[in-house]
Every structure is written in C-alpha cells, then in structure tokens.
Backbone of each chain as nested JSON, in Angstrom:
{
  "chains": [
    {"id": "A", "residues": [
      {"number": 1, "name": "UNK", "atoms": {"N": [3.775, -118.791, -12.442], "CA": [3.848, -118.874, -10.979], "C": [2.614, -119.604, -10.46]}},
      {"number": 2, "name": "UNK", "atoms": {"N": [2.871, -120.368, -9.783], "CA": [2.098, -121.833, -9.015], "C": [1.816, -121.642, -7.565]}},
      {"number": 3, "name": "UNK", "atoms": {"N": [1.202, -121.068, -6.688], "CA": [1.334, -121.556, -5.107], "C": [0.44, -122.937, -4.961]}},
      {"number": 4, "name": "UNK", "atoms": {"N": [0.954, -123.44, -3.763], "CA": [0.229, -124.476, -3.521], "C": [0.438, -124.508, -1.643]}},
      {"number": 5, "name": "UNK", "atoms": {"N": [-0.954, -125.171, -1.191], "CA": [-1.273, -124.987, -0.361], "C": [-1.834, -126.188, 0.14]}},
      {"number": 6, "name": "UNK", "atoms": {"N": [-1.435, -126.804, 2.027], "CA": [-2.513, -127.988, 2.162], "C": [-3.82, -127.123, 2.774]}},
      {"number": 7, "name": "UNK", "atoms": {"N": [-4.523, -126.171, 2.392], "CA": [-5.199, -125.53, 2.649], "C": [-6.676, -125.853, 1.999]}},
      {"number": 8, "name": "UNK", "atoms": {"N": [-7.693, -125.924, 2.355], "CA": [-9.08, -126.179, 1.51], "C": [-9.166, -124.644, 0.277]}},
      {"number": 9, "name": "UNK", "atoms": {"N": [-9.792, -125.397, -0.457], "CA": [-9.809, -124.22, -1.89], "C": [-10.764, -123.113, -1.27]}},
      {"number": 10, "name": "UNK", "atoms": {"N": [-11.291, -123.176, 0.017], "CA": [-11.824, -121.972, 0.365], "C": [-11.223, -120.974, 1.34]}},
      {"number": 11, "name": "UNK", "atoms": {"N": [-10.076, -121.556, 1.839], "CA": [-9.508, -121.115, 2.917], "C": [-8.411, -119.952, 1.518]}},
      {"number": 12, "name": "UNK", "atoms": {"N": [-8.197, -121.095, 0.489], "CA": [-7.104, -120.371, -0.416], "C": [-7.35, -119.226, -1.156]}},
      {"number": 13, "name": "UNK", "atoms": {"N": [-9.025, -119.297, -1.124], "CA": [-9.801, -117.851, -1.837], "C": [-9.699, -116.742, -0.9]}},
      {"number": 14, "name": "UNK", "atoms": {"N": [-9.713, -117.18, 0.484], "CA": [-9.779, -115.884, 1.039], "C": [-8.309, -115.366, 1.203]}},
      {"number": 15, "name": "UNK", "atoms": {"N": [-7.175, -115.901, 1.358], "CA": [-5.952, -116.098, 1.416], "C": [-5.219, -115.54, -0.331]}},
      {"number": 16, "name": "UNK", "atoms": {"N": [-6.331, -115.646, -0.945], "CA": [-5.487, -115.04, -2.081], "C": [-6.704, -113.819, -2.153]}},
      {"number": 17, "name": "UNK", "atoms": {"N": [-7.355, -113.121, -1.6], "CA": [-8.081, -112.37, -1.649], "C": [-6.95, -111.25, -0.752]}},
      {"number": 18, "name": "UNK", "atoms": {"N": [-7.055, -111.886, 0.667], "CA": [-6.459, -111.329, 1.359], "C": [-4.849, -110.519, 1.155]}},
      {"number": 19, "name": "UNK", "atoms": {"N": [-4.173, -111.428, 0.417], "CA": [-3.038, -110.715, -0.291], "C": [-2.93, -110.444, -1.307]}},
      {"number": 20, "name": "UNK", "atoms": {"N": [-3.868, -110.538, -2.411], "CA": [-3.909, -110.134, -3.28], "C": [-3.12, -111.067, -4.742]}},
      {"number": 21, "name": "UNK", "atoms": {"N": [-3.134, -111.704, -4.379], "CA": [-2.559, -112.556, -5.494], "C": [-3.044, -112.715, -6.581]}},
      {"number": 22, "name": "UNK", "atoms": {"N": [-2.248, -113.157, -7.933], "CA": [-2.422, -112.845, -8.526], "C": [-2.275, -113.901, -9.497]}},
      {"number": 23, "name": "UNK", "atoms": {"N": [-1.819, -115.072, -9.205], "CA": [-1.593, -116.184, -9.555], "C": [-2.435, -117.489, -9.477]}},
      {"number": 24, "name": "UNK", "atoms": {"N": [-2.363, -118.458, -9.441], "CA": [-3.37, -119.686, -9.202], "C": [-2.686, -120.115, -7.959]}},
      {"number": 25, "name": "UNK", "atoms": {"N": [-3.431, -120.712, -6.793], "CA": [-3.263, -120.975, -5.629], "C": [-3.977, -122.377, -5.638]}},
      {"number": 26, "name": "UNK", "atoms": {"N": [-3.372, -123.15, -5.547], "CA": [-3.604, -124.654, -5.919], "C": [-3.699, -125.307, -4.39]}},
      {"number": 27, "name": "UNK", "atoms": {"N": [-4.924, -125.802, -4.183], "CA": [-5.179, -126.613, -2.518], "C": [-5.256, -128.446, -2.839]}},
      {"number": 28, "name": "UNK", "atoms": {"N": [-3.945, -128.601, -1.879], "CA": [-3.587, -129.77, -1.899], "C": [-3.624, -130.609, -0.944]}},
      {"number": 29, "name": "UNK", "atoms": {"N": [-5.255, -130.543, -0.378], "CA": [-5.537, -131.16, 0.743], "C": [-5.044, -132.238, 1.229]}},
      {"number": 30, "name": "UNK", "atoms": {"N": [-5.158, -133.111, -0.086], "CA": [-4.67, -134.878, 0.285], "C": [-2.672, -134.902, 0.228]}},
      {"number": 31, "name": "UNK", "atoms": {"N": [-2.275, -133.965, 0.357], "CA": [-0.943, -133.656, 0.243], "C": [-0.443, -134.846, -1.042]}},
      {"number": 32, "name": "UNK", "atoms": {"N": [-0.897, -134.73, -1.777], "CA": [-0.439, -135.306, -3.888], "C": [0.81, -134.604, -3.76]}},
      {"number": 33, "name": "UNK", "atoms": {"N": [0.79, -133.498, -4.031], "CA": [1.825, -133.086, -4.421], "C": [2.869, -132.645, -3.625]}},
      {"number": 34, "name": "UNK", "atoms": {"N": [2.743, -132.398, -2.454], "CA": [2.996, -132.082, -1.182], "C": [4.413, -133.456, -1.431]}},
      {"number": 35, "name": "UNK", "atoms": {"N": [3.633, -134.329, -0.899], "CA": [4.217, -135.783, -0.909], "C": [4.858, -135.874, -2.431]}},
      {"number": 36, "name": "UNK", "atoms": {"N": [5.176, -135.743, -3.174], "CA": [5.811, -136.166, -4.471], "C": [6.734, -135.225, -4.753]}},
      {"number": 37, "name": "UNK", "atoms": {"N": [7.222, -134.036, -4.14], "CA": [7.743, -133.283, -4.454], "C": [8.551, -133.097, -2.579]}},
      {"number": 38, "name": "UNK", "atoms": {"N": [8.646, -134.33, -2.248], "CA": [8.809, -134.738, -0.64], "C": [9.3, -132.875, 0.107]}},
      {"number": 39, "name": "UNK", "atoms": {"N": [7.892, -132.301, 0.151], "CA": [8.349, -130.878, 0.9], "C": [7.749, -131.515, 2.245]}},
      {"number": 40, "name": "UNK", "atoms": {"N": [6.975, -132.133, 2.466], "CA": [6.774, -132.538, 4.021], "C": [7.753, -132.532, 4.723]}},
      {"number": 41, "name": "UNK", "atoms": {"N": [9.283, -133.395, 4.05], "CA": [9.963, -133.695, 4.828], "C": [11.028, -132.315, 5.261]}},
      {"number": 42, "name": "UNK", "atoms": {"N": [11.004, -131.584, 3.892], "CA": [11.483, -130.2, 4.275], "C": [11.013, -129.458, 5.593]}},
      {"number": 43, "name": "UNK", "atoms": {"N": [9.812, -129.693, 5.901], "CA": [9.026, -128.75, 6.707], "C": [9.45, -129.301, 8.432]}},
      {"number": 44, "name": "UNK", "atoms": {"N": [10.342, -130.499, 8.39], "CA": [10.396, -131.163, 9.933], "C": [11.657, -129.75, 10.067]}},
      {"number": 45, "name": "UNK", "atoms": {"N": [12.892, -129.959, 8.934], "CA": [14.302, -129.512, 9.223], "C": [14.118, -127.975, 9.01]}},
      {"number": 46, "name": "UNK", "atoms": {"N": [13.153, -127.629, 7.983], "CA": [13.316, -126.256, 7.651], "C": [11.749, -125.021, 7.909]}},
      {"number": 47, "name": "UNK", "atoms": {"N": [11.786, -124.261, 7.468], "CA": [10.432, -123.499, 7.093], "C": [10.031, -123.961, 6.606]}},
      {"number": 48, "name": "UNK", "atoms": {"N": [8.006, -123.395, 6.411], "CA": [7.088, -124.536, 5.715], "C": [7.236, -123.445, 4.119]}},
      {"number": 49, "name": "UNK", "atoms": {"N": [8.164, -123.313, 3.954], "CA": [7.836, -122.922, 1.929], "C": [8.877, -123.159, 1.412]}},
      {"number": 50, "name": "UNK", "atoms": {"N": [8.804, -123.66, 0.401], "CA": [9.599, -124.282, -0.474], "C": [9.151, -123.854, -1.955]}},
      {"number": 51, "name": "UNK", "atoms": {"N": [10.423, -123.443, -3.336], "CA": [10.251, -122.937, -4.406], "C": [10.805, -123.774, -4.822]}},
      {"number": 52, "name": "UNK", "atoms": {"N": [9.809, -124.593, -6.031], "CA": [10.523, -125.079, -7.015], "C": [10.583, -124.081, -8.368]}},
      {"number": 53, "name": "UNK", "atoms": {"N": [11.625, -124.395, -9.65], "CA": [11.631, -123.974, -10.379], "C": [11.473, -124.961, -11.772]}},
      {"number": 54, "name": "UNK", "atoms": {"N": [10.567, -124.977, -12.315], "CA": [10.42, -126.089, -13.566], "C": [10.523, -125.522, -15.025]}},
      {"number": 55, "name": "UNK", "atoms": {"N": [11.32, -126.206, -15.33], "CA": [11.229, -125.445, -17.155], "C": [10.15, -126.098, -17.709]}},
      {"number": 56, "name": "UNK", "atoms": {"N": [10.422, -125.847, -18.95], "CA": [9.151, -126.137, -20.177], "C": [9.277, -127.738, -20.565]}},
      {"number": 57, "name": "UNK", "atoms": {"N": [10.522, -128.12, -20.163], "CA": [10.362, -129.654, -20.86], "C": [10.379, -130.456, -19.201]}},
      {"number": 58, "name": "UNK", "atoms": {"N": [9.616, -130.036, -18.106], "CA": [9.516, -130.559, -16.938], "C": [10.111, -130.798, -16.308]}},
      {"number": 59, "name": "UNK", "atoms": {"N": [11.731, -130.205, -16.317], "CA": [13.142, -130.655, -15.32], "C": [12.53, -129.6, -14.023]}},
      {"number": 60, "name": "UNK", "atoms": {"N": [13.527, -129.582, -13.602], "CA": [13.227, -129.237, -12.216], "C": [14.87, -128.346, -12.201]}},
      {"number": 61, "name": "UNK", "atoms": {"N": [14.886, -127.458, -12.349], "CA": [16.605, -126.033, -12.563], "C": [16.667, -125.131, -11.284]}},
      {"number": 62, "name": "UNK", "atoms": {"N": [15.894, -125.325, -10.263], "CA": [16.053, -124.688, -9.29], "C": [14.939, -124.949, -7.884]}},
      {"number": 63, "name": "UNK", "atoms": {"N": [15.799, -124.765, -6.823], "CA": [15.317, -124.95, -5.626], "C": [15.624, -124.048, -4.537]}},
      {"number": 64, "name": "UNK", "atoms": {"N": [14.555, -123.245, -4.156], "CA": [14.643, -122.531, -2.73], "C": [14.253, -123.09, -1.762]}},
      {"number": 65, "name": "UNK", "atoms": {"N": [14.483, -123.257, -0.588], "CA": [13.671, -123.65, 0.82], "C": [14.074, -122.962, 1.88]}},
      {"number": 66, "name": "UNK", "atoms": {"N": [12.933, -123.101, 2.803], "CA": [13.165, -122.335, 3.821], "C": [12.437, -120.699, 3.754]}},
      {"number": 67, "name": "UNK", "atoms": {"N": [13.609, -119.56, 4.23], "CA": [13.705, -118.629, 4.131], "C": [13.709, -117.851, 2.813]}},
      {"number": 68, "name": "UNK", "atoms": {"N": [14.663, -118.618, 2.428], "CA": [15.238, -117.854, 0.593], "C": [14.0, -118.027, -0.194]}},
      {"number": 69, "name": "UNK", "atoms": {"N": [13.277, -119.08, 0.015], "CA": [12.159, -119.464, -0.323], "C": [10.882, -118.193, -0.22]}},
      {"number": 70, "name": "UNK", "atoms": {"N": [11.19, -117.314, 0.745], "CA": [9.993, -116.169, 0.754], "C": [10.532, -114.964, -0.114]}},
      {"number": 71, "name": "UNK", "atoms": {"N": [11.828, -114.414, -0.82], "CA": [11.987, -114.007, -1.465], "C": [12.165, -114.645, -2.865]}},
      {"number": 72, "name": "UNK", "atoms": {"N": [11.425, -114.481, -3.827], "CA": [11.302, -115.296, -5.124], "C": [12.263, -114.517, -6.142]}},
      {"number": 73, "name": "UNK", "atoms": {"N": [13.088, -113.726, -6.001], "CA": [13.929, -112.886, -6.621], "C": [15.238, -114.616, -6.95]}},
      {"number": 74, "name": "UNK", "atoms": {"N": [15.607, -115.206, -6.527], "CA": [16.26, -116.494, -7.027], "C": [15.671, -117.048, -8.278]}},
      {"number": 75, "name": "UNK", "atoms": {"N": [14.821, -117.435, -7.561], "CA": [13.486, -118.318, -8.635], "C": [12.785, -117.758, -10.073]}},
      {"number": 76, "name": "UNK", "atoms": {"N": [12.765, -116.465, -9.875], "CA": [12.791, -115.392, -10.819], "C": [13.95, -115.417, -12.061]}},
      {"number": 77, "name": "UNK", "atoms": {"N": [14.814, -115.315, -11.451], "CA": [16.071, -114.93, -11.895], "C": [16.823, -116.958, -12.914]}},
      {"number": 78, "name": "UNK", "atoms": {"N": [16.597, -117.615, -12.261], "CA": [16.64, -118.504, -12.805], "C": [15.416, -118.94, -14.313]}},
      {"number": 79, "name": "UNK", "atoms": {"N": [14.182, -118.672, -13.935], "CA": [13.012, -118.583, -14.158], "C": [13.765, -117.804, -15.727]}},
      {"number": 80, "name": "UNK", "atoms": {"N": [13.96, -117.071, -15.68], "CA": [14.501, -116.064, -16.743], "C": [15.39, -116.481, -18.081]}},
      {"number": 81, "name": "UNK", "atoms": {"N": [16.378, -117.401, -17.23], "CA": [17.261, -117.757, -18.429], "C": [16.588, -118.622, -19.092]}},
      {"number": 82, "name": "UNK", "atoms": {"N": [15.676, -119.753, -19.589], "CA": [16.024, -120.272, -20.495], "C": [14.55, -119.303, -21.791]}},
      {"number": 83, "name": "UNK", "atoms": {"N": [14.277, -118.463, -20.958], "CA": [13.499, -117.698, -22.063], "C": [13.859, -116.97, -22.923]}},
      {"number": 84, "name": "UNK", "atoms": {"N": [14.8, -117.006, -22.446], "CA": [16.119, -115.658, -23.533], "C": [16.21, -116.788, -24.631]}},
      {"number": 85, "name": "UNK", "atoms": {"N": [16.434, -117.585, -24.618], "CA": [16.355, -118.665, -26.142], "C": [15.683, -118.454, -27.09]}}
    ]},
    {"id": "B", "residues": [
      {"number": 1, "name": "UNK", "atoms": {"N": [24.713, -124.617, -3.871], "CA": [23.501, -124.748, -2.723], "C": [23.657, -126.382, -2.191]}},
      {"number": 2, "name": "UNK", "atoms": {"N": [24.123, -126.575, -0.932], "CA": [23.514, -127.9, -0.057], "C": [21.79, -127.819, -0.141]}},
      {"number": 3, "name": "UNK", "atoms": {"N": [21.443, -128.694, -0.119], "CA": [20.213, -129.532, 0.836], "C": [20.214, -130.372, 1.359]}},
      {"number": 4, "name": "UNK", "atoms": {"N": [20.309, -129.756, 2.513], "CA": [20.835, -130.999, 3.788], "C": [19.821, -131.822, 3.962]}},
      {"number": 5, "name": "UNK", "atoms": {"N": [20.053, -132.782, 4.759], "CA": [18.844, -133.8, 4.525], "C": [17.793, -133.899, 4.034]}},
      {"number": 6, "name": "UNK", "atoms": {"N": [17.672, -133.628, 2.437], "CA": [17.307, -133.901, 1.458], "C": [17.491, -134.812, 0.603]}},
      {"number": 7, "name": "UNK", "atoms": {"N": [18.2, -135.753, 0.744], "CA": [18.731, -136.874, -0.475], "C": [17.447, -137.548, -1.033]}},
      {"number": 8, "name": "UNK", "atoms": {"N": [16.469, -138.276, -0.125], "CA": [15.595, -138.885, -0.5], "C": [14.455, -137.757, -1.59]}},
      {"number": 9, "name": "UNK", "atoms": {"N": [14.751, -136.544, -1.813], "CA": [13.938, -135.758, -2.343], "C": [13.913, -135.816, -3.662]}},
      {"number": 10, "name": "UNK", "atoms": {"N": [13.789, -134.322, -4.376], "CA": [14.203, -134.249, -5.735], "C": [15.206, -133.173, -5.348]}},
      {"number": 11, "name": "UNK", "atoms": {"N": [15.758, -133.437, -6.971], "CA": [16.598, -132.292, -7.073], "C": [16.708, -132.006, -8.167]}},
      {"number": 12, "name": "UNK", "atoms": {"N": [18.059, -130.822, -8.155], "CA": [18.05, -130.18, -9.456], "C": [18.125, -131.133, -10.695]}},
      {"number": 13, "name": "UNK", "atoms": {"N": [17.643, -130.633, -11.897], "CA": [18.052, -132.026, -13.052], "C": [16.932, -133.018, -12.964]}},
      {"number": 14, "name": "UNK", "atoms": {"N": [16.118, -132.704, -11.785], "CA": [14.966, -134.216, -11.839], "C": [13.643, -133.858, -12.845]}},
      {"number": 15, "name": "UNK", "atoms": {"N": [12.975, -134.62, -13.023], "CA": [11.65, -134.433, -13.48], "C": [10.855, -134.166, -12.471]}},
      {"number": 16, "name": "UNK", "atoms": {"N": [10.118, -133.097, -12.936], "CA": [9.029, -133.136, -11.834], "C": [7.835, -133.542, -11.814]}},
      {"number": 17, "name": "UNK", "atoms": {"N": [7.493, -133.939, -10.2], "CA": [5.988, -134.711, -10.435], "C": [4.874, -134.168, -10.897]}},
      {"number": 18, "name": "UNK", "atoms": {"N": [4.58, -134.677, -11.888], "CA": [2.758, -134.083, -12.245], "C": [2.05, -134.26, -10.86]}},
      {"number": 19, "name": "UNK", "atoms": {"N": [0.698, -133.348, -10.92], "CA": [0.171, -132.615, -10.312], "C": [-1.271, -132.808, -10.875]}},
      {"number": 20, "name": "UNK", "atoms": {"N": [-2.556, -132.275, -10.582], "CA": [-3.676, -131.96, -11.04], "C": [-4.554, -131.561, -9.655]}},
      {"number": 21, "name": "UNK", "atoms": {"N": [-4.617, -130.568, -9.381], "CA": [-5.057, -129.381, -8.258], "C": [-6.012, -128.671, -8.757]}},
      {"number": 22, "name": "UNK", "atoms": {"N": [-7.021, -128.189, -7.547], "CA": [-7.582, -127.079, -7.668], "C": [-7.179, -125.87, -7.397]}},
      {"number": 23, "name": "UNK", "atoms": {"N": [-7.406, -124.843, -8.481], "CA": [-7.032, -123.27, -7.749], "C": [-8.339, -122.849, -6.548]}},
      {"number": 24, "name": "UNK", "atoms": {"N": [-7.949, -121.508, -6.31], "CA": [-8.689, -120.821, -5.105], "C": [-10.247, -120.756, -5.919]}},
      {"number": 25, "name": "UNK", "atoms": {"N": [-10.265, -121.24, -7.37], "CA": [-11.653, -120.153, -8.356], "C": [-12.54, -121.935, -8.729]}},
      {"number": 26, "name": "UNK", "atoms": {"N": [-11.647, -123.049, -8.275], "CA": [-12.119, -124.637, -8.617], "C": [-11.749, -124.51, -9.837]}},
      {"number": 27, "name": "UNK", "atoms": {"N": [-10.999, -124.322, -10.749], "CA": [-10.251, -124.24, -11.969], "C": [-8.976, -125.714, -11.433]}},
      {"number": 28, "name": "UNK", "atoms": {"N": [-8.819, -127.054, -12.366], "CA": [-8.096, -127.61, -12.048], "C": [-6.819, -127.721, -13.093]}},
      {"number": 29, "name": "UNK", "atoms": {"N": [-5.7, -127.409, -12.282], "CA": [-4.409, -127.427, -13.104], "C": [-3.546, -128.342, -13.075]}},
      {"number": 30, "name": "UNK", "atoms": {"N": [-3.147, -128.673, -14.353], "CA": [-2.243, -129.46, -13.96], "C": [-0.986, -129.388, -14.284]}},
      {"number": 31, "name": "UNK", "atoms": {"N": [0.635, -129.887, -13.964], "CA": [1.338, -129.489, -14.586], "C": [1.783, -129.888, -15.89]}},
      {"number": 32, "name": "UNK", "atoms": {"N": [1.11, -130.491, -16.588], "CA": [1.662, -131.196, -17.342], "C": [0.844, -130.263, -18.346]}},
      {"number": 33, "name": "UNK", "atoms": {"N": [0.093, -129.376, -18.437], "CA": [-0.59, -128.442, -19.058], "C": [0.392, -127.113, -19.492]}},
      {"number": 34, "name": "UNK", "atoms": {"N": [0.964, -127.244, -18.672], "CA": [2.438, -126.278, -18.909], "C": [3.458, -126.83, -19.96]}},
      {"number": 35, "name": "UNK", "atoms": {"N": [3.794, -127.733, -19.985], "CA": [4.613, -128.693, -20.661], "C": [4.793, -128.397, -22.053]}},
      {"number": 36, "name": "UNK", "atoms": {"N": [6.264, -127.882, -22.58], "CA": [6.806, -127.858, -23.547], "C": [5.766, -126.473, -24.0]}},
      {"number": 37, "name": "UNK", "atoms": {"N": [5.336, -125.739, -23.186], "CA": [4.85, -124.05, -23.094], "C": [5.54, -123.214, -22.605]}},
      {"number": 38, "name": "UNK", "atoms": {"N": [5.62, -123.606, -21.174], "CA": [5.58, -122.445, -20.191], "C": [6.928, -122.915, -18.88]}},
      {"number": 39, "name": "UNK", "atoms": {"N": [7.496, -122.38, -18.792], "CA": [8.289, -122.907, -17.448], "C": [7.958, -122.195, -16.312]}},
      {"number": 40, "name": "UNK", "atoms": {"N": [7.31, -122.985, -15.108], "CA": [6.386, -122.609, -13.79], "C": [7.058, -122.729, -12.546]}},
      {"number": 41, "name": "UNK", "atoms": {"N": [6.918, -121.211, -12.349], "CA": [7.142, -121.476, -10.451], "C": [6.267, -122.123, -9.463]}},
      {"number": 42, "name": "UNK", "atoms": {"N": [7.109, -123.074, -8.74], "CA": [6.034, -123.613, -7.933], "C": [6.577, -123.413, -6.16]}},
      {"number": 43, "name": "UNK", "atoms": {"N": [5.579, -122.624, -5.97], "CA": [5.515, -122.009, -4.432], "C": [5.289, -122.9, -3.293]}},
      {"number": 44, "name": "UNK", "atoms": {"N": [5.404, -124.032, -3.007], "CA": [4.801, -124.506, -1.42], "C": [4.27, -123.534, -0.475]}},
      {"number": 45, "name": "UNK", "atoms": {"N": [2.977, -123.426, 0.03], "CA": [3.361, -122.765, 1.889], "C": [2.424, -123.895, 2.245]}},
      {"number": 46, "name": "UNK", "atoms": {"N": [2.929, -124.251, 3.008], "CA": [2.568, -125.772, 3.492], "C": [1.153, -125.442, 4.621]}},
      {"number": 47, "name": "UNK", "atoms": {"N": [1.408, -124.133, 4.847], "CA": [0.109, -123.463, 5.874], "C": [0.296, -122.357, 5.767]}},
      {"number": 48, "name": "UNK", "atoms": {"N": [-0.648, -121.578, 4.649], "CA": [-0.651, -120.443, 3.872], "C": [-1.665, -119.562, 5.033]}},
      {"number": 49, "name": "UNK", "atoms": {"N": [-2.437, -119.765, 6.009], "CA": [-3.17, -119.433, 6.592], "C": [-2.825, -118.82, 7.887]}},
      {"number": 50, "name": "UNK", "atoms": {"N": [-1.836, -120.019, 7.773], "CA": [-1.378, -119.854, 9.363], "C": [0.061, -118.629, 9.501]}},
      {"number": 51, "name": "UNK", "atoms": {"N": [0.304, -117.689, 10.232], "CA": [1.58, -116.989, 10.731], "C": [3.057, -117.943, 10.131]}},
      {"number": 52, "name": "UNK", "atoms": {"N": [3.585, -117.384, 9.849], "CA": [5.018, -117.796, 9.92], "C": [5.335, -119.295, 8.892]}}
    ]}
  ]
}
C-alpha cells in the first residue's frame, strides 16, 4: 500500500502522524505522478482520490475513483487474487 | 465499471507509470522497486490535508 500526495513531505509527516498510518505516504509536489497516472483529470469530474491497483509484473488490474476510492475493501480484494498463486 | 471521461487515462490491463517519490520519513520509492515482488496499492488524495 502506496499513498500519494501533492502535499510537501512535511505536511505528509504530520498527516500520517495524524492518522496514523502505516504505510509510505509519497509527496508529489511536482505532480510526476499525479500527471502520468492522469488523476488530475479525475479530480475536475470526480473526488480528489483515486486507487490504483498494480500487480507484480506492473499491469495496472484495478481502479477505484471517487468515493469507492475511500473504502479500499475493492482494491484489497482484487489486491488478493493473484497472491493465491 | 465505466470511467466516464476517462479515455485519455489509463486503464485496466495498462502498464503503469514508474514513479520515484519521497515518503513522509525522505525515504525515496520507487515503483519499479516493487516489480516482479510485490503487487502495490496506490492511493491518490490529491489534498490529503485538506477536508473532503
């Protein structure tokens, strides 16, 4: 599990302090990835969070946005199958 | 699942873009460090700071 944020890496320490996270919280000031993974444009039509899901050989097997996007129980659940292999 | 005006994006089946970020600790990750390891969730909040 990945968050990413256009947030400064200090804003993201207190922000993962603050909720407690538990994961790596990645600040993507210059929006790199933001832009390559075109969620900007998500953010005009939809909510600002967006879940990708990436396997091990770098495909891309799942997508939340929006709303569905704040429950990770999808992303999870996808996340799951190809480990059973 | 639609994604409505999304075409110009990615989608399911695509490759995804490498990456090389800092975490909250200045630890830099990248995704390609995952690769043929680990399969990674990747969270957007486009304004993790901000409400809503």
């Amino acid at each position: 599990m990945l968050g990413i944020s256009l947030d400064s890496q200090e804003r993201n320490c207190k922000f993962a302090a603050e909720t407690g996270a538990t994961f790596p919280l990645l600040s993507d000031t210059e929006k790199q990835a933001a832009k390559a993974y075109g969620v900007l444009s998500f953010t005009r039509l939809f909510a600002n969070r967006v879940t990708f899901v990436i396997d091990k050989d770098g495909i891309i097997r799942h997508i939340d946005e929006g709303s569905e996007a704040i429950d990770p129980s999808g992303a999870v659940q996808a996340c799951s199958l190809p480990r059973k292999q | 699942m639609p994604l409505l005006g999304t075409s110009a994006t990615l989608k399911v089946g695509d490759r995804a873009p490498d990456f090389e970020l800092p975490d909250q600790n200045g630890k830099v990750i990248k995704l390609a460090d995952f690769r043929g390891k680990k399969s990674v969730i990747l969270a957007f909040y486009i304004r993790a700071s901000t409400p809503g």
